[in-house]
C-alpha positions, 0 to 999 in steps of 0.5 A: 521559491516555490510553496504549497499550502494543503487544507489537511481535510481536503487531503484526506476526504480525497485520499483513499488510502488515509481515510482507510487507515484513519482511526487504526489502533495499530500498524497492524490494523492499518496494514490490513485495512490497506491490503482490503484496498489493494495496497501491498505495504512496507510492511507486507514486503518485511515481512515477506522478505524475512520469510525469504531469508527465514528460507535461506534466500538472498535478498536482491533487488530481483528478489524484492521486486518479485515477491513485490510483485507477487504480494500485489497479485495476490491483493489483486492490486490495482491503482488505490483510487479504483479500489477506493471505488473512485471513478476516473481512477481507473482511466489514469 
């Protein structure tokens, strides 16, 4: 058997992604913050993905990888770590 013990505030003083979310009032907010890091959320693809259907599309795998694809590009994606302004990261 294997275990892991994690210090909670160690994880978070090194997770770009949950100090840009921490004190978020709603998904929303939450959402938005992580798009100003770069990350394209689960929610930004919903929402897109209804779009496509609102359009008559058919959601298929290719589709979803392509407005995945499409939604990094117009955040400008890059890894969560280089974007959090973390140096190594970007080398990774």
């Amino acid at each position: 058997m294997l275990g892991f013990v994690l210090d909670a505030l160690r994880v978070f003083e090194r997770s770009p992604t949950a100090r840009a979310v921490a004190w978020s009032t709603s998904i929303d907010e939450a959402s938005r913050r992580l798009n100003e890091i770069g990350v394209f959320t689960e929610l930004d693809l919903e929402r897109a993905l209804a779009a496509e259907r609102a359009r008559g599309a058919d959601v298929t795998p290719e589709l979803v990888e392509a407005v995945r694809a499409e939604g990094r590009r117009l955040l400008g994606w890059r890894p969560c770590g280089a974007a959090a302004g973390m140096p190594d990261a970007a080398a990774r």
